[in-house]
VOKELUM-307712 format. One record per residue (C-alpha): z, y, x; residue number from 1; residue in three letters. Coordinates in steps of 0.1 Angstrom, whole numbers, plus 5000, padded with zeros to 4 digits. Layout:
% residues N
(node (Z,Y,X),NUM,'ALA')
...
//
This chain:
% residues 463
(node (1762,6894,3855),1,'UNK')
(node (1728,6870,3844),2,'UNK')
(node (1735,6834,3840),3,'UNK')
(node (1740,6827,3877),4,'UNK')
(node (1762,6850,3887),5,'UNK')
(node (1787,6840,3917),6,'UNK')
(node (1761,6811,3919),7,'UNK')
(node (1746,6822,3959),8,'UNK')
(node (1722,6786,3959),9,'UNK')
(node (1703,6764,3940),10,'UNK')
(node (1727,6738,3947),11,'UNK')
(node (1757,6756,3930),12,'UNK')
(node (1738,6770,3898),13,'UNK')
(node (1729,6730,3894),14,'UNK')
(node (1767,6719,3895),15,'UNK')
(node (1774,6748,3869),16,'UNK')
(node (1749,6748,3846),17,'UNK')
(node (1742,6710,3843),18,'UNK')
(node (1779,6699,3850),19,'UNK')
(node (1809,6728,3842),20,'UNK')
(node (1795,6749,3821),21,'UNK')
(node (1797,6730,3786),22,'UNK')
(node (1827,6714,3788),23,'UNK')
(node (1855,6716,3766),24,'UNK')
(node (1886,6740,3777),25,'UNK')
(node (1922,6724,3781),26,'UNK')
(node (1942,6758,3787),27,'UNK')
(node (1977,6741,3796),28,'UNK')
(node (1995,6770,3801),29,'UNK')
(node (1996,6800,3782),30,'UNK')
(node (2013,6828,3766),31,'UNK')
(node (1997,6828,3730),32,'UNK')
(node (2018,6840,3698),33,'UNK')
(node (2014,6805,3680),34,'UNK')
(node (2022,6826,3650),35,'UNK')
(node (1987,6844,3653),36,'UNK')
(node (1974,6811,3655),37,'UNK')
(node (1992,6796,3626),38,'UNK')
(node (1980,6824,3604),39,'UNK')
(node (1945,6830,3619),40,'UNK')
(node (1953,6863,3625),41,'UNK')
(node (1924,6892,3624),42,'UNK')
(node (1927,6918,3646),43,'UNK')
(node (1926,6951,3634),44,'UNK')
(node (1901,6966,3663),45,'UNK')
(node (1890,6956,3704),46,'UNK')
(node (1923,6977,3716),47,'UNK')
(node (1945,6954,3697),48,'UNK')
(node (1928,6924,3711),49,'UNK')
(node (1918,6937,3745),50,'UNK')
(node (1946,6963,3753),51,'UNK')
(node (1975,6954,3730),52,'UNK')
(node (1992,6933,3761),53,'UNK')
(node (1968,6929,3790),54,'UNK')
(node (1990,6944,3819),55,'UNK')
(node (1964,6943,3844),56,'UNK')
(node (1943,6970,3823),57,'UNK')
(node (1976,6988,3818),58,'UNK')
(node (1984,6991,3858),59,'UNK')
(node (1946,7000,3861),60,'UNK')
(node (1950,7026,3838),61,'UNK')
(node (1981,7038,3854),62,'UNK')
(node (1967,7037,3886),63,'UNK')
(node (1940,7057,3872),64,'UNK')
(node (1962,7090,3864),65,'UNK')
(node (1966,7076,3828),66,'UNK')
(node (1996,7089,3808),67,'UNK')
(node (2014,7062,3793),68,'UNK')
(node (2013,7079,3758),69,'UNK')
(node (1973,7067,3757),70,'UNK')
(node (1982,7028,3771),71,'UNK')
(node (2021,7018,3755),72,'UNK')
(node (2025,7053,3737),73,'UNK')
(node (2015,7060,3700),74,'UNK')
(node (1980,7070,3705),75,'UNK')
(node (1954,7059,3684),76,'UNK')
(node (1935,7030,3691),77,'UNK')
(node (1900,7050,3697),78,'UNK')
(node (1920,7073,3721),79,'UNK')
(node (1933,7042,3742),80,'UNK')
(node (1899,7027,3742),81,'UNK')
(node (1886,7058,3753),82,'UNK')
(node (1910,7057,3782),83,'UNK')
(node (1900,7024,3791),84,'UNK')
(node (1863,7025,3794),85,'UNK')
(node (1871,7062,3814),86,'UNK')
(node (1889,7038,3839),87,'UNK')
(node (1866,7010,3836),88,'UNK')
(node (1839,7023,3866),89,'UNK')
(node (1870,7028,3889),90,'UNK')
(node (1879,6989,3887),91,'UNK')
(node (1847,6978,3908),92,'UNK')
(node (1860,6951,3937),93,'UNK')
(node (1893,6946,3915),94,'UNK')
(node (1885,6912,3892),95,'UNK')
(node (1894,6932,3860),96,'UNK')
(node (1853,6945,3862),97,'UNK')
(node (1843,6908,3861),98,'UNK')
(node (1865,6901,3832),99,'UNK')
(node (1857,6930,3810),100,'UNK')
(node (1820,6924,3815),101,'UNK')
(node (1825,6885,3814),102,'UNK')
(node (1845,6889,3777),103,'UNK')
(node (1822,6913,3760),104,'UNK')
(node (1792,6894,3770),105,'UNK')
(node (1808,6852,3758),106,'UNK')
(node (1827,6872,3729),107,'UNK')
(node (1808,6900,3716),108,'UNK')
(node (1772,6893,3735),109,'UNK')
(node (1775,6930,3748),110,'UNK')
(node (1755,6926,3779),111,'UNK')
(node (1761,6964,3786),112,'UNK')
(node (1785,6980,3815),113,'UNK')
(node (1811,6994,3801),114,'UNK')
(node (1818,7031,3808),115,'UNK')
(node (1823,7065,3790),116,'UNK')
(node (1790,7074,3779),117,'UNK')
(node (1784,7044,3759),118,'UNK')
(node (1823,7038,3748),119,'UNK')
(node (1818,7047,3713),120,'UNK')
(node (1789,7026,3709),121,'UNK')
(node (1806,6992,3723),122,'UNK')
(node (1840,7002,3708),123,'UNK')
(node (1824,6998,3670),124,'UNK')
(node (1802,6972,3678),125,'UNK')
(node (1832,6951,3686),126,'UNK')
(node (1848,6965,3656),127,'UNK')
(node (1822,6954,3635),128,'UNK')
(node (1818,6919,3653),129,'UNK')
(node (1861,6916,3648),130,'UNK')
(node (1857,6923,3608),131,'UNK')
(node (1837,6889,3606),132,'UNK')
(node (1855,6856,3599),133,'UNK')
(node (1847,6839,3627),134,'UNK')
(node (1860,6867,3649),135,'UNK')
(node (1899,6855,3641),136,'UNK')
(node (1925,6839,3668),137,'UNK')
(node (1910,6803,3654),138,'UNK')
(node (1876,6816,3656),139,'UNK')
(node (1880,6826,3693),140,'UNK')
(node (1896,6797,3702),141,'UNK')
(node (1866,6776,3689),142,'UNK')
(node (1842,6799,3702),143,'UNK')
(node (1850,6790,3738),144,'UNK')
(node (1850,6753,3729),145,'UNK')
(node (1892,6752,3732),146,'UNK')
(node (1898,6713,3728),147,'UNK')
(node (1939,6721,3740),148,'UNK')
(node (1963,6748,3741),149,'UNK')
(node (1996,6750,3753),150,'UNK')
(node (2023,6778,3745),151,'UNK')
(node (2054,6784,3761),152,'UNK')
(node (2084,6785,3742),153,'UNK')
(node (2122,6787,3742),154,'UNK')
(node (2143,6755,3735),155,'UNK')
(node (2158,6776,3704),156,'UNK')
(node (2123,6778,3690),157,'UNK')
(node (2117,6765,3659),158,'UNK')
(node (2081,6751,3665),159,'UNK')
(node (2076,6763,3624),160,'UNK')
(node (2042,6777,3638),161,'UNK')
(node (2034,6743,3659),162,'UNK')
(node (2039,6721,3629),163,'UNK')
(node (2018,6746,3600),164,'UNK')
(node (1994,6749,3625),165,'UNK')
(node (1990,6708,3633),166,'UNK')
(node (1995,6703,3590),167,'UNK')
(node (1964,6730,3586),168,'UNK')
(node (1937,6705,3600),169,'UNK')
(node (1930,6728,3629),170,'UNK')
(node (1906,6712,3652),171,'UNK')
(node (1921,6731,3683),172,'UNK')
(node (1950,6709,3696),173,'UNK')
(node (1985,6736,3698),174,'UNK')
(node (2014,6722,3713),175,'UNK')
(node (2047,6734,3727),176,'UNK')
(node (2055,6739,3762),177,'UNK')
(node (2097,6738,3764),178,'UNK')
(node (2106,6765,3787),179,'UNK')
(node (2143,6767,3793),180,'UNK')
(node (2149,6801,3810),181,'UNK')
(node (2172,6817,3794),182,'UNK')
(node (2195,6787,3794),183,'UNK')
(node (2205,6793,3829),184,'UNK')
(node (2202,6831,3830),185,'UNK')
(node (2244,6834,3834),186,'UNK')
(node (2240,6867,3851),187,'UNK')
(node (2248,6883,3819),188,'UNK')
(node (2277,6869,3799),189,'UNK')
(node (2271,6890,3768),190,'UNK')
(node (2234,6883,3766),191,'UNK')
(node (2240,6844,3777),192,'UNK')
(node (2266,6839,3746),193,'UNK')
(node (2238,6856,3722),194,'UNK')
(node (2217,6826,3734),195,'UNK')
(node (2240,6803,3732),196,'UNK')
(node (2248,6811,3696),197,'UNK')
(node (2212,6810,3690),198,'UNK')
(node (2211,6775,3707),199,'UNK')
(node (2244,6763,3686),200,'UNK')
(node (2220,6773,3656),201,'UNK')
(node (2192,6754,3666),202,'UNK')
(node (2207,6722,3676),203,'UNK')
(node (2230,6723,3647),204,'UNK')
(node (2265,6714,3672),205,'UNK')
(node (2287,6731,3687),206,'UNK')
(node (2284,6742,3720),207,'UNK')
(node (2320,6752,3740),208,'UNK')
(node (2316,6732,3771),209,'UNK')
(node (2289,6723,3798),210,'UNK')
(node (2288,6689,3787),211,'UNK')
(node (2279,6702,3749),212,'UNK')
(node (2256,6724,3765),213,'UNK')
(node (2238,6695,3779),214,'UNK')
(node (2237,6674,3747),215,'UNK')
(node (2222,6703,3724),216,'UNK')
(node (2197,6712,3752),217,'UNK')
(node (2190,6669,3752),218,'UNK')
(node (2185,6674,3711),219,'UNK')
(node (2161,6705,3712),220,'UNK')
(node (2141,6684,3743),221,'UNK')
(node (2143,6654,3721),222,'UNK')
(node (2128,6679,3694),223,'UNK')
(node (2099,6691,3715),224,'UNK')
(node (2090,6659,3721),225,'UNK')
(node (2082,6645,3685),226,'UNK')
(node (2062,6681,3682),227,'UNK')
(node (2038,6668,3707),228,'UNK')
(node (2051,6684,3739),229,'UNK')
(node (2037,6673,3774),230,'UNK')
(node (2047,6700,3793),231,'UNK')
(node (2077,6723,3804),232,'UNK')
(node (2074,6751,3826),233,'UNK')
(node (2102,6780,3848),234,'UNK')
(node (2097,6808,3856),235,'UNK')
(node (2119,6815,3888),236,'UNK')
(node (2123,6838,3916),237,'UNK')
(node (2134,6806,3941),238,'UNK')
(node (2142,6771,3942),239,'UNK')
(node (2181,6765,3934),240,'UNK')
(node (2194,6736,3956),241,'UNK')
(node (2228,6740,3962),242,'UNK')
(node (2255,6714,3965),243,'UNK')
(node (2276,6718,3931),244,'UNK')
(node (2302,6690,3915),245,'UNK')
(node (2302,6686,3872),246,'UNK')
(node (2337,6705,3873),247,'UNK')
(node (2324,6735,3893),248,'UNK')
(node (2297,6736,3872),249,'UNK')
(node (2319,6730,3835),250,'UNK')
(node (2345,6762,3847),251,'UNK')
(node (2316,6782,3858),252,'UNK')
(node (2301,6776,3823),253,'UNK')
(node (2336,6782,3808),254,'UNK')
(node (2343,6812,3826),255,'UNK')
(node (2306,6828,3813),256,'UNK')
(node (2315,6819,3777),257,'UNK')
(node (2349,6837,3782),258,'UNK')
(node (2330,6867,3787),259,'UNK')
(node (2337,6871,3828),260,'UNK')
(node (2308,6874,3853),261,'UNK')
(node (2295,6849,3875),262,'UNK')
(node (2295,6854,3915),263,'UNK')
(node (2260,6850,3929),264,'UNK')
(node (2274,6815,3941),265,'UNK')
(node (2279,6802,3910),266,'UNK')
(node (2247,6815,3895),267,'UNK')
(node (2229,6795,3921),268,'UNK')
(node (2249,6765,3912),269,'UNK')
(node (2249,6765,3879),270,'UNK')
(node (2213,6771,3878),271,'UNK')
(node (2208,6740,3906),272,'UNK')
(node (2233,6721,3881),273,'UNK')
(node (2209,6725,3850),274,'UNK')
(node (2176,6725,3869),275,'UNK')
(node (2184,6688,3879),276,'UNK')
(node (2194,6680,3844),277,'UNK')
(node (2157,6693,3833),278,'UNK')
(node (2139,6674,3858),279,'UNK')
(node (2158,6640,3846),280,'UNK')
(node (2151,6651,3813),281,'UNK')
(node (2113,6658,3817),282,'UNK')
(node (2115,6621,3838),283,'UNK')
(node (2125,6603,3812),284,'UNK')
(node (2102,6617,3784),285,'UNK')
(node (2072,6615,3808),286,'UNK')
(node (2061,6647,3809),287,'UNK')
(node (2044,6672,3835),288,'UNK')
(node (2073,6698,3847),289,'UNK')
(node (2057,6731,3863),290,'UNK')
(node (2075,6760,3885),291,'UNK')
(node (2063,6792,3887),292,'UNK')
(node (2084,6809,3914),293,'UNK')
(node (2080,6844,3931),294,'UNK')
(node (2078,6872,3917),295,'UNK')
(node (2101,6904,3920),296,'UNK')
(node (2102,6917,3880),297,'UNK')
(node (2106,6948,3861),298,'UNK')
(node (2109,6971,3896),299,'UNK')
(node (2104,7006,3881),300,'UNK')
(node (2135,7007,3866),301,'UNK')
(node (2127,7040,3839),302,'UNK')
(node (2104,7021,3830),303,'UNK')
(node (2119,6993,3819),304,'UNK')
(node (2144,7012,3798),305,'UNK')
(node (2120,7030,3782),306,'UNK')
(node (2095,6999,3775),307,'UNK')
(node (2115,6968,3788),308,'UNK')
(node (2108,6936,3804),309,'UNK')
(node (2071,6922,3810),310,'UNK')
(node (2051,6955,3808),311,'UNK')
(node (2033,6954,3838),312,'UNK')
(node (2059,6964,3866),313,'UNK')
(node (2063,6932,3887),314,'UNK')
(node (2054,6923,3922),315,'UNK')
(node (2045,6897,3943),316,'UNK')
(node (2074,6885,3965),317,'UNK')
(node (2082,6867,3996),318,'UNK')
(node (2117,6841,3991),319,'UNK')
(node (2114,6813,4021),320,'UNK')
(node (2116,6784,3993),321,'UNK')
(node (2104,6758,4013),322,'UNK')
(node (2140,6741,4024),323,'UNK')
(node (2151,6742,3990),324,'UNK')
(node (2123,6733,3976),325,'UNK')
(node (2120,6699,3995),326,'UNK')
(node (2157,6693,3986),327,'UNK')
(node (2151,6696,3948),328,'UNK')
(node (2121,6671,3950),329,'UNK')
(node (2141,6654,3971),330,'UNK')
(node (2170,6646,3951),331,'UNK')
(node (2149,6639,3925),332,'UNK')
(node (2131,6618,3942),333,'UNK')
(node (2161,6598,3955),334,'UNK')
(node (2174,6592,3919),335,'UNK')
(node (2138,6578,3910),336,'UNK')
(node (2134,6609,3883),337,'UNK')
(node (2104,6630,3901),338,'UNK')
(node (2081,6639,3872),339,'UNK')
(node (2049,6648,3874),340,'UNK')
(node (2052,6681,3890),341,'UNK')
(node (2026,6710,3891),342,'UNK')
(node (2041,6742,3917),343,'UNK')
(node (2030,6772,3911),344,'UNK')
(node (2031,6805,3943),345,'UNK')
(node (2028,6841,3935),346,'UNK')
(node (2024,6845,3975),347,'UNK')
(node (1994,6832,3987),348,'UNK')
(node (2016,6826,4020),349,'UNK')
(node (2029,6797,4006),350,'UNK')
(node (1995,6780,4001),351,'UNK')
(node (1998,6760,4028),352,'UNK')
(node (2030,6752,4023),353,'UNK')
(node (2033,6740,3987),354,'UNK')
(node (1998,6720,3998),355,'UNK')
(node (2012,6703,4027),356,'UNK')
(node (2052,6700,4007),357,'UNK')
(node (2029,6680,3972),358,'UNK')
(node (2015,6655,3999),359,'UNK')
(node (2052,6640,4007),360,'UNK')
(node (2063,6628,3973),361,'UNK')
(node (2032,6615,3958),362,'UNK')
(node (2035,6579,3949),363,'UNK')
(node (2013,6554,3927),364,'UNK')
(node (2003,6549,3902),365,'UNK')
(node (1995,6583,3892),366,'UNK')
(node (1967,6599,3913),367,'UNK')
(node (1980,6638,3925),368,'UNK')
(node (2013,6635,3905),369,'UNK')
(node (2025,6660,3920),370,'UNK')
(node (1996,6689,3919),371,'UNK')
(node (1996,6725,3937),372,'UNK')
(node (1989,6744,3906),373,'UNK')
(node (1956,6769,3903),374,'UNK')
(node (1957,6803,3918),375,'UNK')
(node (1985,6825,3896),376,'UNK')
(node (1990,6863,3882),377,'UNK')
(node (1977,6887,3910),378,'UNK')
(node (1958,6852,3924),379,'UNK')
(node (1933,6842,3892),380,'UNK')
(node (1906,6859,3905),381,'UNK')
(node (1874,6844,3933),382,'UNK')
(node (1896,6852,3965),383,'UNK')
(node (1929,6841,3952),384,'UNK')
(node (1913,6809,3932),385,'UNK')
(node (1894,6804,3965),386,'UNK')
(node (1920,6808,3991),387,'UNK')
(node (1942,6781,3965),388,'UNK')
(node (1913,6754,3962),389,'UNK')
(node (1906,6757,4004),390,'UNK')
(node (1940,6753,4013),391,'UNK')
(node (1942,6723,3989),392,'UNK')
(node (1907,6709,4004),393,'UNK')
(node (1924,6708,4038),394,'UNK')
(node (1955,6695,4034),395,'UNK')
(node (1955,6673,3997),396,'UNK')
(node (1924,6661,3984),397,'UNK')
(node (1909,6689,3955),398,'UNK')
(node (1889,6660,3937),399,'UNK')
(node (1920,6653,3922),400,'UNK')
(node (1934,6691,3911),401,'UNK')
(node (1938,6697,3872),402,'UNK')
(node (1922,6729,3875),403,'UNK')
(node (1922,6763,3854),404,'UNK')
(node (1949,6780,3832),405,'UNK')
(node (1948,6811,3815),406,'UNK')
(node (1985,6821,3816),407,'UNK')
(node (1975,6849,3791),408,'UNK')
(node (1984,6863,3761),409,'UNK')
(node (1952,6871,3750),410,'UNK')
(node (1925,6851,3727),411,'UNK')
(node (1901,6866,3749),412,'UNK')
(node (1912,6853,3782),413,'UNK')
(node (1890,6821,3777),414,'UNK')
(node (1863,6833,3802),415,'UNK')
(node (1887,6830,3834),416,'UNK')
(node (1878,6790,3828),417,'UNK')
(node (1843,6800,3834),418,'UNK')
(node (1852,6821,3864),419,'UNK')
(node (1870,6795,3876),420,'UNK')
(node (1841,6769,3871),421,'UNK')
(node (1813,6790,3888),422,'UNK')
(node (1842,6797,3917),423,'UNK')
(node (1843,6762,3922),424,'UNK')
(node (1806,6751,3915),425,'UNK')
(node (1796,6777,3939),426,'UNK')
(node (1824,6765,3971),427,'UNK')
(node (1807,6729,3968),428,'UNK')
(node (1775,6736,3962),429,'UNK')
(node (1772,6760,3994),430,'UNK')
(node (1791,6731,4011),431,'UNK')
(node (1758,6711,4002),432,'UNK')
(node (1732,6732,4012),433,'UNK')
(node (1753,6739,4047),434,'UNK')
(node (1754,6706,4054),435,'UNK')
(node (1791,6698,4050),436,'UNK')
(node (1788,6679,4018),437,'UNK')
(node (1762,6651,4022),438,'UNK')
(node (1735,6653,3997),439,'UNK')
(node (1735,6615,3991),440,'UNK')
(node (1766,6624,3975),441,'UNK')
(node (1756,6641,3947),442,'UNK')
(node (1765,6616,3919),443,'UNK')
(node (1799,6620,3933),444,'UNK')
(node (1801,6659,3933),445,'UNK')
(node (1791,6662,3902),446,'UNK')
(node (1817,6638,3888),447,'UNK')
(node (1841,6657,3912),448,'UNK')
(node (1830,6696,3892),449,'UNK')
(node (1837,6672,3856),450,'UNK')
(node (1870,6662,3867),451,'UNK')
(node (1883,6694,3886),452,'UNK')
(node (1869,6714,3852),453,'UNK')
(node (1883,6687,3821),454,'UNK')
(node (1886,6652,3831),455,'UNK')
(node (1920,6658,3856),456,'UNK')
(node (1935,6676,3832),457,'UNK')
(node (1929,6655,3799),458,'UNK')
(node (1939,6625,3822),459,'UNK')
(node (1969,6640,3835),460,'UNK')
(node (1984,6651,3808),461,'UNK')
(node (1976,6622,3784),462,'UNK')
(node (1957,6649,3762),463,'UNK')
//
């Protein structure tokens, strides 16, 4: 892992080195505790930082025979470290090898393999390295050159966090991401009234009917948006579509609050009711709305009593959303309220698809308003990122994609930007040197790896 690694010609280590390589990080989607960046939080060793939520080490671990006591369970942090570099040589072909080795050589300058025989050694070097000041959350963050970060946070949110962070004079730009979620999740009526109780509290009303609900979730939007939000962001399984009056949708609301469940028919409308709302909410604030849509969660289901929701037990799944999809574009679209819209597959069968369903509501003046978002969850890594930027190439036009994301939790995820660049650097630059790309063109490539790696997004997202 030298300085050109995944860089096969000349052509590609050029477009990296010279073009992606020092630019500025706009991570516009992530999980970060704004808290820890608030208080510039120091970790208390590498497991906390490296292990302490990653749930791709924690499958590999499990995969690996691990008991759970040494990767969730109350073992010390040595013992889980231990257990990770033990499982470390059996991750070769799987991306988590690159990342390890990519994040203790940008964070800790550990250019060593990480493996049993040398785990003690790494493990208090990186211990050492954390106890210094510039090893904090904030010193991370300007470590990898973060110009932008975006969190992802609940309409309830207070944004306390946001606002001490913005008052400190941190040069990192944090802002919220509004992510409504749990304002449709009606499944549960017990669990729904807790939020909207928490909701009442927030937007300081009352909330006892759909159309209050509406008018607090306009005042916490409102809210978000003198805090400096650009962005909101669902997580979904599908696209909800379904034909739905305001007086279905007010008793199915009413009926929820009285404690009774909802059939999966109302679900699916009510959740098609509010999803329009958002999207004419996000319209008229101009900003970016993005769908992340798939995934099959918490499937072991001991597990999730015994460590609950978002521990490393999902999958990739396989809903047909393309019909309903097009008709929630659609009647966006017909109403002249179609944000900016970034769509996001956990299938990479629906490459094609999302690539091919962007290209029929993009309109002036915004060039790619609607984007088909970077390779996500099992997909950040060479073939999934690849896979996402060809099918884009063929059927949209990748010079104008907004590029790379961490989605993480972590404060060292950074690196995936750089794995992400030299992905990228190296696609076009073997496109060069075979002859697809004409050389003449070079001025323009370059500009392209600028804009695919900072520019798009900065542009995009009126950063």
């Amino acid at each position: 892992m030298d300085k050109d690694f995944l860089l096969q010609t000349e052509t590609a280590r050029k477009l990296y080195h010279e073009e992606a390589a020092d630019l500025p990080i706009i991570d516009y989607h992530c999980h970060l505790d704004p808290k820890m960046v608030a208080e510039d939080h120091r970790f208390s060793s590498i497991t906390e930082l490296w292990l302490g939520g990653d749930h791709y080490k924690w499958r590999a671990m499990r995969t690996n025979g691990v008991d759970e006591h040494y990767i969730t369970g109350e073992a010390s942090d040595w013992e889980k470290f231990q257990k990770w570099a033990d499982t470390v040589p059996y991750c070769m072909r799987n991306p988590i090898y690159h990342w390890t080795h990519l994040e203790l050589r940008t964070a800790f300058g550990i250019q060593k393999l990480l493996n049993p025989a040398n785990a003690r050694e790494i493990y208090d070097e990186c211990n050492e390295k954390l106890a210094r000041p510039e090893f904090s959350a904030r010193g991370l963050m300007k470590r990898y050159r973060v110009e932008t970060v975006c969190t992802t946070d609940d309409p309830a949110d207070s944004l306390e966090y946001h606002r001490q962070t913005a008052e400190s004079g941190f040069e990192v730009k944090m802002l919220p991401t509004w992510r409504p979620d749990k304002a449709m999740a009606i499944e549960d009526p017990q669990a729904y009234r807790q939020y909207i109780q928490k909701l009442e509290a927030a937007a300081d009303c009352t909330i006892s009917s759909y159309v209050d609900l509406l008018n607090a979730l306009q005042k916490r939007h409102d809210f978000f948006d003198e805090m400096g939000c650009h962005l909101s962001d669902h997580g979904i399984n599908e696209f909800y579509a379904e034909p739905f009056t305001e007086a279905e949708v007010s008793a199915i609301f009413r009926k929820v609050l009285d404690g009774k469940a909802p059939t999966r028919d109302e679900v699916w409308k009510f959740r098609s009711a509010l999803m329009l709302e958002f999207g004419r909410q996000d319209a008229r604030s101009g900003w970016t709305q993005q769908f992340h849509y798939g995934p099959i969660r918490n499937n072991n289901t001991r597990m999730m009593r015994q460590l609950g929701p978002d521990t490393g037990f999902d999958s990739i799944g396989t809903p047909d959303v393309a019909a309903s999809l097009a008709r929630f574009l659609d009647r966006l679209c017909v109403e002249g309220n179609l944000a900016k819209t970034i769509l996001y597959c956990i299938n990479p069968s629906d490459n094609e698809m999302l690539a091919t369903m962007i290209g029929n509501f993009q309109e002036a003046p915004v060039p790619g308003k609607l984007q088909f978002g970077s390779g996500w969850w099992f997909n950040d890594q060479k073939d999934g990122m690849e896979r996402q930027m060809n099918a884009l190439s063929v059927l949209g036009l990748l010079s104008r994609f907004v590029g790379m994301l961490t989605d993480s939790r972590s404060f060292l995820s950074y690196p995936r930007h750089e794995y992400f660049r030299r992905t990228l650097c190296n696609l076009l630059g073997n496109d060069v040197e075979n002859g697809e790309l004409p050389q003449e063109e070079m001025p323009r490539i370059r500009e392209m790896v600028r804009d695919i790696c900072y520019w798009n997004a900065k542009r995009y997202f009126q950063f």
